[in-house]
PyMOL commands that place a pseudoatom at each C-alpha (Angstrom):
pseudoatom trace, name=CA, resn=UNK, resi=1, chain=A, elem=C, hetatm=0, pos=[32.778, -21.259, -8.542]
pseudoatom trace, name=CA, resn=UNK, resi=2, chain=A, elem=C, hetatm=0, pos=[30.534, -18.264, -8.817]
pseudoatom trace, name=CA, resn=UNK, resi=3, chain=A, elem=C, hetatm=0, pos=[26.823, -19.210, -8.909]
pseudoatom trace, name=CA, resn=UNK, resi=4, chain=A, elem=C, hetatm=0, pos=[25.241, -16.536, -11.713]
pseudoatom trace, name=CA, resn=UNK, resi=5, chain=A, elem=C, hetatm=0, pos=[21.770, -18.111, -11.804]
pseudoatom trace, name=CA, resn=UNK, resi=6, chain=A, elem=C, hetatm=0, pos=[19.638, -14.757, -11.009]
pseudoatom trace, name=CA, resn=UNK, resi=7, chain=A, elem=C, hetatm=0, pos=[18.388, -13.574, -7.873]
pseudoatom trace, name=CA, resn=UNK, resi=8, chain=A, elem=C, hetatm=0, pos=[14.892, -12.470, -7.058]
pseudoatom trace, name=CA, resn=UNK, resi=9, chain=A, elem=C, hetatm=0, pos=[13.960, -10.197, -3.850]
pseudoatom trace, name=CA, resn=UNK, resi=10, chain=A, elem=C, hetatm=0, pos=[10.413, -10.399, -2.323]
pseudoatom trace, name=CA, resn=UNK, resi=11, chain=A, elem=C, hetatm=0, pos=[8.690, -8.808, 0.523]
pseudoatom trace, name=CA, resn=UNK, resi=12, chain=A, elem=C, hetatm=0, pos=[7.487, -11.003, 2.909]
pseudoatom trace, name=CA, resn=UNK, resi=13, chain=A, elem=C, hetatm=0, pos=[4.195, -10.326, 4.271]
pseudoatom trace, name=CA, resn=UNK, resi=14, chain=A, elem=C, hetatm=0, pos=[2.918, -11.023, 7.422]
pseudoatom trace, name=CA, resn=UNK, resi=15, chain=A, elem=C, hetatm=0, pos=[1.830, -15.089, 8.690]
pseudoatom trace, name=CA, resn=UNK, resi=16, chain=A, elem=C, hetatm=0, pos=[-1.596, -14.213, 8.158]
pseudoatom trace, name=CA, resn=UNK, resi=17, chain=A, elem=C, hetatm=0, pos=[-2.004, -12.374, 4.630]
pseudoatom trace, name=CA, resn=UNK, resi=18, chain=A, elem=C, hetatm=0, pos=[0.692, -14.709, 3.614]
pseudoatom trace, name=CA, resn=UNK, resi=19, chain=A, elem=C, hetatm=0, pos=[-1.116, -18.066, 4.333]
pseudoatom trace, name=CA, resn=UNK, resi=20, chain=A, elem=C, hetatm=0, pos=[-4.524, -16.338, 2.895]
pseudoatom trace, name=CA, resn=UNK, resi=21, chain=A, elem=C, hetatm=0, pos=[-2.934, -15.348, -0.179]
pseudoatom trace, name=CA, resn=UNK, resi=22, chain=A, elem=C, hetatm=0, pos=[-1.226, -18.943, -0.310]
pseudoatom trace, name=CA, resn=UNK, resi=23, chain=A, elem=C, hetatm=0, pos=[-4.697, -20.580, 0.426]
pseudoatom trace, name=CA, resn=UNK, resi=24, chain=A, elem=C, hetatm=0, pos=[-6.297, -18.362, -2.697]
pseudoatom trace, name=CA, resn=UNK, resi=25, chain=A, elem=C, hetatm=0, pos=[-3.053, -19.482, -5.280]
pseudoatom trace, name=CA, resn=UNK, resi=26, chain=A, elem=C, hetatm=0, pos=[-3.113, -22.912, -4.490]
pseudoatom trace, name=CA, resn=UNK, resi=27, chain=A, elem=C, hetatm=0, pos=[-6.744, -23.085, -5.336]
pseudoatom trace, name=CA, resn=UNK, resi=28, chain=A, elem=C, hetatm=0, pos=[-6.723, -20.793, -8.291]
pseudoatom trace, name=CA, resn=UNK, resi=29, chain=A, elem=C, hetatm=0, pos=[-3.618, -21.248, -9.820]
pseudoatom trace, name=CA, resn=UNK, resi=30, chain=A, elem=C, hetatm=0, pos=[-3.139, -23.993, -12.551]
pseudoatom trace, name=CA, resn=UNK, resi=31, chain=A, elem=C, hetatm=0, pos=[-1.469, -27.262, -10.318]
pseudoatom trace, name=CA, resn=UNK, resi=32, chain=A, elem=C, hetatm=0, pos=[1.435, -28.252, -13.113]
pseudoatom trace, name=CA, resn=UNK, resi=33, chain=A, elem=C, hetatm=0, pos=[2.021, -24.755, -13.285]
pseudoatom trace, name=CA, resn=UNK, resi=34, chain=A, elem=C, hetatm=0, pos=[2.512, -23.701, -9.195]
pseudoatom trace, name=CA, resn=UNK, resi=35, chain=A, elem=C, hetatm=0, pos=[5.987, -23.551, -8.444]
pseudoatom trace, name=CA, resn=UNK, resi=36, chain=A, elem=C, hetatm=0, pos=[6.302, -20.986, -5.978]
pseudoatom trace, name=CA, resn=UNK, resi=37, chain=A, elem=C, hetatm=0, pos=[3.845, -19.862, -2.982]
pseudoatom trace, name=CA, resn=UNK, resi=38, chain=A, elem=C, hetatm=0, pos=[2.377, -16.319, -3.490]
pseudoatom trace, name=CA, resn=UNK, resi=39, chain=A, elem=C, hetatm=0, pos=[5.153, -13.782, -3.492]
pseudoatom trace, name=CA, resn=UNK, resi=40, chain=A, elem=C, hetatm=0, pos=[5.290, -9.593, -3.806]
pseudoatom trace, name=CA, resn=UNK, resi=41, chain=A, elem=C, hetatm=0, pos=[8.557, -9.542, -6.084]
pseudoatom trace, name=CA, resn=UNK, resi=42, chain=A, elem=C, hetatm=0, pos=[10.283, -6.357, -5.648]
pseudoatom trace, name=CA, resn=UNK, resi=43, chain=A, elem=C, hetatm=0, pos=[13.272, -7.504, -8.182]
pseudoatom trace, name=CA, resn=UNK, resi=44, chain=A, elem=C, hetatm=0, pos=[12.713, -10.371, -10.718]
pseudoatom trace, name=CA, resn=UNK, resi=45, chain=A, elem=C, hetatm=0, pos=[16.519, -11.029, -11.814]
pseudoatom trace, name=CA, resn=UNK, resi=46, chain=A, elem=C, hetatm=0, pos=[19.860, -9.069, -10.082]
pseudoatom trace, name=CA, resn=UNK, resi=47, chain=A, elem=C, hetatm=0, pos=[23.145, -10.246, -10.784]
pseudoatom trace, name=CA, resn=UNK, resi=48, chain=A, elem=C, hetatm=0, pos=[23.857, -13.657, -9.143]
pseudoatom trace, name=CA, resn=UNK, resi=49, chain=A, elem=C, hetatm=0, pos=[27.142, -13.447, -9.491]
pseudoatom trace, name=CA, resn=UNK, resi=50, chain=A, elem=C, hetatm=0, pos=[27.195, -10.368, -7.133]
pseudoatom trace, name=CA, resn=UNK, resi=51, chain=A, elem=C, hetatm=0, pos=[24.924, -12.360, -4.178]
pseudoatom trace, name=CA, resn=UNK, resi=52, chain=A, elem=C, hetatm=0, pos=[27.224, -10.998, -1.417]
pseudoatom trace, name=CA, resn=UNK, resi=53, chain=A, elem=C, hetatm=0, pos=[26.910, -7.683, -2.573]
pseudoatom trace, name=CA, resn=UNK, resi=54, chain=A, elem=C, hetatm=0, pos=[23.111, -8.114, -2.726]
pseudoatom trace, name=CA, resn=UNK, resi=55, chain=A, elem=C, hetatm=0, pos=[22.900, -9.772, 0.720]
pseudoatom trace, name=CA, resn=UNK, resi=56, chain=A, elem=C, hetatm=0, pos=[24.416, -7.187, 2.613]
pseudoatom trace, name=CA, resn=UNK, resi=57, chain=A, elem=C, hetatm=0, pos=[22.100, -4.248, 0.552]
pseudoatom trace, name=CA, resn=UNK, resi=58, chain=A, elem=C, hetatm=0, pos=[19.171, -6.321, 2.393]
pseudoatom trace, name=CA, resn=UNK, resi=59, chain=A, elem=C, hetatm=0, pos=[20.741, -6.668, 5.546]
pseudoatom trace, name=CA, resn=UNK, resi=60, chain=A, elem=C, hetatm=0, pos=[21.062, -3.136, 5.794]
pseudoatom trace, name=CA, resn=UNK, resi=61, chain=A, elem=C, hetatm=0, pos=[17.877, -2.314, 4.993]
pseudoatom trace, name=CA, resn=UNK, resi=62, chain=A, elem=C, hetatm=0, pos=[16.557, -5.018, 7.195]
pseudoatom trace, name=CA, resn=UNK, resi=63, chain=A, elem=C, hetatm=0, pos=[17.329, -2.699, 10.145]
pseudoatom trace, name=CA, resn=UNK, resi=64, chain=A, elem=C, hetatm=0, pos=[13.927, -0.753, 9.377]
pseudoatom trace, name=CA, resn=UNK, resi=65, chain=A, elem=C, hetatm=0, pos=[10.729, -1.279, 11.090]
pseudoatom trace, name=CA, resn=UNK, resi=66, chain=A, elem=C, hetatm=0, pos=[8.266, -3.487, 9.123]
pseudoatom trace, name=CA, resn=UNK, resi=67, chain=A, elem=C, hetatm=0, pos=[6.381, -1.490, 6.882]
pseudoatom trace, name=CA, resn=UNK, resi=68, chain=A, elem=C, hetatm=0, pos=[2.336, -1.137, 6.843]
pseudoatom trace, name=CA, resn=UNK, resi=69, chain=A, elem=C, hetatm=0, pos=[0.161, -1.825, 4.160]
pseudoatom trace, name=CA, resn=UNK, resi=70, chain=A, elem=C, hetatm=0, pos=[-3.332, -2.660, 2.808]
pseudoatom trace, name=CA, resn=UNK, resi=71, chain=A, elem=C, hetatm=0, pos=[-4.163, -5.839, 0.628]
pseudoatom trace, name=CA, resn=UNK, resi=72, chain=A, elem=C, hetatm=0, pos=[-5.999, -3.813, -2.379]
pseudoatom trace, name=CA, resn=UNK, resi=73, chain=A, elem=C, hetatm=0, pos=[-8.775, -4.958, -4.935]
pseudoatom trace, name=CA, resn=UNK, resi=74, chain=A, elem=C, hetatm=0, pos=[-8.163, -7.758, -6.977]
pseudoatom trace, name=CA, resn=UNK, resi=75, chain=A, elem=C, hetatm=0, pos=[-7.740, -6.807, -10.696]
pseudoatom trace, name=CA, resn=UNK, resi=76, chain=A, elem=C, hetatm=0, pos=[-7.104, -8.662, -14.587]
pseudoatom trace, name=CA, resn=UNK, resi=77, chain=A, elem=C, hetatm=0, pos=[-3.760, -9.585, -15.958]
pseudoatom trace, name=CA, resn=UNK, resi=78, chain=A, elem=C, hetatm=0, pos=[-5.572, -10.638, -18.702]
pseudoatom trace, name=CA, resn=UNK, resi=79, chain=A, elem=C, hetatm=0, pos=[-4.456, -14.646, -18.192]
pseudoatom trace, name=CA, resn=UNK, resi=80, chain=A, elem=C, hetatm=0, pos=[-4.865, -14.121, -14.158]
pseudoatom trace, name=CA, resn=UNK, resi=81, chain=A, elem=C, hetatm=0, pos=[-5.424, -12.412, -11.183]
pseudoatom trace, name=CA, resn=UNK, resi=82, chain=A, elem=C, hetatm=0, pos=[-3.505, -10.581, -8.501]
pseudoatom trace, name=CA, resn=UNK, resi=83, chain=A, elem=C, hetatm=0, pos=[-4.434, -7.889, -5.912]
pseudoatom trace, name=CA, resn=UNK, resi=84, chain=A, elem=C, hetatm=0, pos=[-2.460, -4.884, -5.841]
pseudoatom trace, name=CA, resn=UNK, resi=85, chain=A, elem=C, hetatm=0, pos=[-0.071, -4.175, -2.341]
pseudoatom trace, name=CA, resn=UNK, resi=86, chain=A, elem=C, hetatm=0, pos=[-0.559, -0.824, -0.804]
pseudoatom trace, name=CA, resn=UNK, resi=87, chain=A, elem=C, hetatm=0, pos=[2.341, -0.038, 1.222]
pseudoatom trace, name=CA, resn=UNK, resi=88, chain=A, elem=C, hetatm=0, pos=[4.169, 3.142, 0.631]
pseudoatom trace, name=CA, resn=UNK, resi=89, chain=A, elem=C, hetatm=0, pos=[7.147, 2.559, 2.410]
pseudoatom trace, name=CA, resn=UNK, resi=90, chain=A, elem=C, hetatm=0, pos=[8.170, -0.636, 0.238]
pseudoatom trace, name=CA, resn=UNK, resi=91, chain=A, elem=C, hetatm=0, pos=[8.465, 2.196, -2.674]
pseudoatom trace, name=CA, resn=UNK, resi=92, chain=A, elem=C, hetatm=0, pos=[11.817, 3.567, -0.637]
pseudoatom trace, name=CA, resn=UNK, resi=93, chain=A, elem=C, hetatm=0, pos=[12.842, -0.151, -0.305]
pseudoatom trace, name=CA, resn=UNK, resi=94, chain=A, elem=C, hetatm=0, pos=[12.906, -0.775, -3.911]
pseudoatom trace, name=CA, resn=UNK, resi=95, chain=A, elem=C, hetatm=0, pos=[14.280, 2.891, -4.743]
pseudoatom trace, name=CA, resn=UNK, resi=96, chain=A, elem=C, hetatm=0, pos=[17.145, 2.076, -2.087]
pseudoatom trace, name=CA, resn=UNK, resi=97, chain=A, elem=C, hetatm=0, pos=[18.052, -1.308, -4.046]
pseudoatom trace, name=CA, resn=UNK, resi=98, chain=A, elem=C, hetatm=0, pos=[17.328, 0.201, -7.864]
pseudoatom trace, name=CA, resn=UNK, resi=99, chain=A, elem=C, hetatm=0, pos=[19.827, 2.967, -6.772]
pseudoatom trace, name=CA, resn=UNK, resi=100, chain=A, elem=C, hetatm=0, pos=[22.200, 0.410, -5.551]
pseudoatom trace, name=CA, resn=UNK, resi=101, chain=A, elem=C, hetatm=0, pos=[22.530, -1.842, -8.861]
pseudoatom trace, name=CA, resn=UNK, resi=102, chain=A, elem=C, hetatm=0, pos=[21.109, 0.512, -11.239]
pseudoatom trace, name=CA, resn=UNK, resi=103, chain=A, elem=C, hetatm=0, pos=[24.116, -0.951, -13.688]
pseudoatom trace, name=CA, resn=UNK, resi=104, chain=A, elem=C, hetatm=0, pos=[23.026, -4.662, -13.664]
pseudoatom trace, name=CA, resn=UNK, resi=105, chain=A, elem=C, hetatm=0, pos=[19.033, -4.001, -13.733]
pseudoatom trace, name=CA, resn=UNK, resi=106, chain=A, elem=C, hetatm=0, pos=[16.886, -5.437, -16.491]
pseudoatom trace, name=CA, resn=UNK, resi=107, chain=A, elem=C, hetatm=0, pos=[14.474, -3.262, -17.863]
pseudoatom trace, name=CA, resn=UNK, resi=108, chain=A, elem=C, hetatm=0, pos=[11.654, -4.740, -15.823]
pseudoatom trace, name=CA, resn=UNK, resi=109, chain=A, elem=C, hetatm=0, pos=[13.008, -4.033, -12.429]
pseudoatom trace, name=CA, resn=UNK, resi=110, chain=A, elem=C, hetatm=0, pos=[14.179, -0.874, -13.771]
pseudoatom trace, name=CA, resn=UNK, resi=111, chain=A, elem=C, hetatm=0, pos=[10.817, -0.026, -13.661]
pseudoatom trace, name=CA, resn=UNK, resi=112, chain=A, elem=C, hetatm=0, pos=[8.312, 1.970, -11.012]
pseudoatom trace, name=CA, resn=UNK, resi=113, chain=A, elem=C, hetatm=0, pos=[6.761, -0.622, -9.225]
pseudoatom trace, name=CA, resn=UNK, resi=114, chain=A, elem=C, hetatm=0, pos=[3.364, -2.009, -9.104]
pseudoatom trace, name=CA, resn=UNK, resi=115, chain=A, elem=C, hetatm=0, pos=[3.029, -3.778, -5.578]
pseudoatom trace, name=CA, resn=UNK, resi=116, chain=A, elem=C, hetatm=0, pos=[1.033, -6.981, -6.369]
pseudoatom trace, name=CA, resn=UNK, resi=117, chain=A, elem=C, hetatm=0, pos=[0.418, -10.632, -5.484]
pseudoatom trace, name=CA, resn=UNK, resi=118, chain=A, elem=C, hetatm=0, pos=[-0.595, -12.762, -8.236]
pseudoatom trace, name=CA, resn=UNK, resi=119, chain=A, elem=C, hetatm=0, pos=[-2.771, -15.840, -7.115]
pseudoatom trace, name=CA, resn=UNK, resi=120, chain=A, elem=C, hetatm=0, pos=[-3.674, -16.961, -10.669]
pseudoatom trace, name=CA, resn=UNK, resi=121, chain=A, elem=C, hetatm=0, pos=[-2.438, -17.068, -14.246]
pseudoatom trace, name=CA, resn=UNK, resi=122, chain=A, elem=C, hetatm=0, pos=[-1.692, -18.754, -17.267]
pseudoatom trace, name=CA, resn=UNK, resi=123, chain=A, elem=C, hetatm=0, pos=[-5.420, -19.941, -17.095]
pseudoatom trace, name=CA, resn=UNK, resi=124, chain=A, elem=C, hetatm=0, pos=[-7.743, -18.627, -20.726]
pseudoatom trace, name=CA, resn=UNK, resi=125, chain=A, elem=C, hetatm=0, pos=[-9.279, -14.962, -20.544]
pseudoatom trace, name=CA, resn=UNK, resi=126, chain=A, elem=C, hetatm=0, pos=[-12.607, -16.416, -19.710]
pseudoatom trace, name=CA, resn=UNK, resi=127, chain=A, elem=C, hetatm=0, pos=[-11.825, -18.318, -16.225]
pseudoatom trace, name=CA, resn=UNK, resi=128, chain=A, elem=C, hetatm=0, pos=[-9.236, -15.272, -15.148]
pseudoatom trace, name=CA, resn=UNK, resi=129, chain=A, elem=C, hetatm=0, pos=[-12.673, -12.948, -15.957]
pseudoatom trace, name=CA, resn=UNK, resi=130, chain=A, elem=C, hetatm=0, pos=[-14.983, -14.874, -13.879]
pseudoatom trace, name=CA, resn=UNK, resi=131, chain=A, elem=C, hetatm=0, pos=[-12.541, -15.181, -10.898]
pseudoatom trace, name=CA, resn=UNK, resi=132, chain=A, elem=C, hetatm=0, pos=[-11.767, -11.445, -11.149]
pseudoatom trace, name=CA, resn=UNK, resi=133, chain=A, elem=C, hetatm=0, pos=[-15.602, -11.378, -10.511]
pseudoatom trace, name=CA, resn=UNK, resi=134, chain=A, elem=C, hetatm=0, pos=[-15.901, -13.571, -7.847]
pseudoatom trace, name=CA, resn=UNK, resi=135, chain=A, elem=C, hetatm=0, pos=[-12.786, -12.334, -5.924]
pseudoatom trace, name=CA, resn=UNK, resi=136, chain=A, elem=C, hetatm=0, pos=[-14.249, -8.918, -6.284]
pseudoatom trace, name=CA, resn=UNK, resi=137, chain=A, elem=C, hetatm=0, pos=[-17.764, -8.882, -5.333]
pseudoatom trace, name=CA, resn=UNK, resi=138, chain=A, elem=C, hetatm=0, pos=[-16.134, -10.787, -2.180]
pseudoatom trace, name=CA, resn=UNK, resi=139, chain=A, elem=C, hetatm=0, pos=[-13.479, -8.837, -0.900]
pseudoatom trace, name=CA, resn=UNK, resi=140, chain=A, elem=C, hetatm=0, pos=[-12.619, -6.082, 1.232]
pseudoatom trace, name=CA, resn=UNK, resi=141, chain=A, elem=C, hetatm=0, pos=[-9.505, -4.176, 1.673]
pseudoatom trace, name=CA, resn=UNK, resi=142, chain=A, elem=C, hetatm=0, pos=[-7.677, -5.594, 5.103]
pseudoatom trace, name=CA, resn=UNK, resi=143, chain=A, elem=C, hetatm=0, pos=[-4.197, -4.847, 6.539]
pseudoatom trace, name=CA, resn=UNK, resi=144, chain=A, elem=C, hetatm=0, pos=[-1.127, -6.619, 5.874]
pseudoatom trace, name=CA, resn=UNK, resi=145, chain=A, elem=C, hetatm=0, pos=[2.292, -5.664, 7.102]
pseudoatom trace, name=CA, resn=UNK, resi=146, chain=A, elem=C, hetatm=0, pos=[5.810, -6.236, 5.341]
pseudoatom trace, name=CA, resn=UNK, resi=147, chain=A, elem=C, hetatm=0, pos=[7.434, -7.762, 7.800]
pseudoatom trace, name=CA, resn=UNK, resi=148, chain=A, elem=C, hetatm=0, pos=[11.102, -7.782, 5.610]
pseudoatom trace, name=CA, resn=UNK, resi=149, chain=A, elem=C, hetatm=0, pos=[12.680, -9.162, 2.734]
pseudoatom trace, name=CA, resn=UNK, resi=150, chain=A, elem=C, hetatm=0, pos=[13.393, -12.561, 1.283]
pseudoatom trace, name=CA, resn=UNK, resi=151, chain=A, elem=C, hetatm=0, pos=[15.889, -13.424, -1.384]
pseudoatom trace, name=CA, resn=UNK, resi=152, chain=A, elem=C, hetatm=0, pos=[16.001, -16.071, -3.438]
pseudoatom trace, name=CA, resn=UNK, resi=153, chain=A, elem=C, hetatm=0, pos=[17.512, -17.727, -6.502]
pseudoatom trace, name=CA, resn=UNK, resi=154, chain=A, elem=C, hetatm=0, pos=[16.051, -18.376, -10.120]
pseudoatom trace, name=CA, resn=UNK, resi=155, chain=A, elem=C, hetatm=0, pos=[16.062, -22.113, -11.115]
pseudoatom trace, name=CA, resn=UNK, resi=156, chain=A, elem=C, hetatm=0, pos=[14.510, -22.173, -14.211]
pseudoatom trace, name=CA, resn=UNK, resi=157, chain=A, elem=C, hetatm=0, pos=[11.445, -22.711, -12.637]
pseudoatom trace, name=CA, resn=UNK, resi=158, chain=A, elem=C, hetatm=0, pos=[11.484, -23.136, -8.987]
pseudoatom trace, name=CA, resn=UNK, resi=159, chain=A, elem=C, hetatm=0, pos=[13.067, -20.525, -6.918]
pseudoatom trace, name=CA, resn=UNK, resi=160, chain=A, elem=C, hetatm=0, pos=[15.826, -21.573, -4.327]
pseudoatom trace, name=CA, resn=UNK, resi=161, chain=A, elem=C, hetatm=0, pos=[15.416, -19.961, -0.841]
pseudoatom trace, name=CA, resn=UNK, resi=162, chain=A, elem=C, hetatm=0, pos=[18.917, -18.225, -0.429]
pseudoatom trace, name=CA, resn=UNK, resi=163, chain=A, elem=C, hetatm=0, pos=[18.211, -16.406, 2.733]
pseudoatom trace, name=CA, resn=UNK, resi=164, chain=A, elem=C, hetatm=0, pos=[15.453, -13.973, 4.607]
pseudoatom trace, name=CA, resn=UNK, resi=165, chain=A, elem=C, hetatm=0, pos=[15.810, -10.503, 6.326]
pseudoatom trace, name=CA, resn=UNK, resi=166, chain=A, elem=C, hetatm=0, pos=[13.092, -9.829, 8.925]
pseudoatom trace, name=CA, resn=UNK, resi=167, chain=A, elem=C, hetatm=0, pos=[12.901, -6.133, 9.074]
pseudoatom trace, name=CA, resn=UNK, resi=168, chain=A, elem=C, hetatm=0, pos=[14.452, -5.358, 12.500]
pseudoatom trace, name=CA, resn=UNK, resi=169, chain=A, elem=C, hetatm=0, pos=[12.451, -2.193, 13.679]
pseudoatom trace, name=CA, resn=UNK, resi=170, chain=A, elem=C, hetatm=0, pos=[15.838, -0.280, 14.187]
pseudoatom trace, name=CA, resn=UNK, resi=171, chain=A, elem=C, hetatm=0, pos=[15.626, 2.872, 11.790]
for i in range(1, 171): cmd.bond("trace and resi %d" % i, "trace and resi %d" % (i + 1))
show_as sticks, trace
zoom trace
């Protein structure tokens, strides 16, 4: 039996952004409400029932070189917080995938992308204001690297780890 539940693709960042931005959305984010570590979604719901089509589109972009990037200012969601991703070669990455199921994409991955990493929301306007305000009078942009791809499946909730694609540095 075909599995249709729908598939998400993330970049995965680099050990060390990663476990900061993890450290920051376990603190900030609402406990009954964390379900998933922090994530850079490139793709929020392709076709399960065309995973083997979607796993080899990632392994063969997987054969690039990790990608290099800049952790950006924190700004509002309005209920939340996330800083936005700077790295311009993740822009080809989703292009390369849109291109690929442009059929099967919902209107929000159809979308330009806007690289971020939420680390809170679904908290009231006031709390996501004042952590917007202390996140920004403390940071500093910093380097992160995309080091490849991860793709997982929607549980109604939870995501389900299907499988990762380190980038492989070959093209």
């Amino acid at each position: 039996m075909t599995d249709t539940d729908p598939l998400i693709v993330s970049a995965l960042l680099d050990a060390e952004t990663q476990a900061e931005l993890d450290a920051q959305r376990r603190r900030l984010f609402p406990s009954k409400r964390l379900v998933v570590g922090a994530h850079l979604t490139l793709f929020h719901a392709l076709p399960g029932g065309r995973a083997d089509e979607v796993i080899a589109a990632l392994d063969e972009l997987a054969a690039r070189p990790p990608i290099a990037g800049r952790v950006r200012a924190p700004f509002a969601l309005g209920r939340g917080v996330a800083y936005r991703i700077e790295a311009p070669g993740l822009d080809a990455v989703h292009a390369a995938i849109a291109r690929r199921f442009a059929g099967d994409l919902t209107r929000q991955d159809s979308r330009r992308p806007h690289h971020h990493v939420t680390v809170q929301n679904k908290v009231d306007p006031e709390t996501a204001k004042a952590t917007l305000a202390d996140l920004v009078a403390s940071h500093a942009p910093y380097p992160a690297t995309v080091t490849g791809l991860a793709l997982w499946r929607y549980r109604g909730g939870p995501w389900e780890s299907v499988r990762e694609f380190p980038f492989r540095g070959e093209g």
